[in-house]
N, C-alpha and C positions, 0 to 999 in steps of 0.2 A: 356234381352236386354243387348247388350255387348258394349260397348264406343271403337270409332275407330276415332284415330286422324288425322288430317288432314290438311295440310296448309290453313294460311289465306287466298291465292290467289282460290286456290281449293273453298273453304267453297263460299267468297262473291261469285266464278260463280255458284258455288248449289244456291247460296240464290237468285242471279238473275234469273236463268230461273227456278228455283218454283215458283217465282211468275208468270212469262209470261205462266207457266205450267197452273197454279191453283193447286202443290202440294205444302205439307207442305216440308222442307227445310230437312227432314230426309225421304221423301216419295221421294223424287228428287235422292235424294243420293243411298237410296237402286234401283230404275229405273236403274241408272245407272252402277250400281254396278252387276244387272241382268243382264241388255244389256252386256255388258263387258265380261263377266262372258260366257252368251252365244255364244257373239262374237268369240271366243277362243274357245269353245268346238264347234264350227259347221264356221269354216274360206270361206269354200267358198259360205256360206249364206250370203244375202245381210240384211241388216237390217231390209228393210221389210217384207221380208219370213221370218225373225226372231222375228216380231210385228205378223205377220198371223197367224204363228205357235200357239206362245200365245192367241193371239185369239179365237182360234179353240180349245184352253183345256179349256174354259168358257164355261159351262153346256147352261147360255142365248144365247154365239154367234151362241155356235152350233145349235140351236133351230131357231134363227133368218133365220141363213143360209139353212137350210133342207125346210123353208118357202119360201126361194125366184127361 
């Protein structure tokens, strides 16, 4: 695990919407670190073809979904 700094203002909005998430304040940060991350390697995806995609590489969703 690698330590990445980050501003105060940055951090309290991680620490705010972890909670409204129910993630921990480093599970928030990687979230969005991923979204970001994806956002930039696939630009003319919306965010939630970008939620579905991830979605659908989950062994359960895929399972769920084949069911419905």
């Amino acid at each position: 695990m690698g330590i990445v700094k980050i501003g105060d203002d940055l951090h309290e909005e991680i620490r705010q919407f972890s909670s409204v998430m129910n993630r921990s304040i480093n599970a928030q940060a990687e979230f969005w670190i991923k979204m970001g991350r994806l956002a930039e390697l696939n630009p003319t995806k919306t965010f939630q073809e970008l939620i579905l995609e991830q979605m659908k590489s989950v062994p359960l969703v895929q399972e769920e979904a084949a069911n419905e």
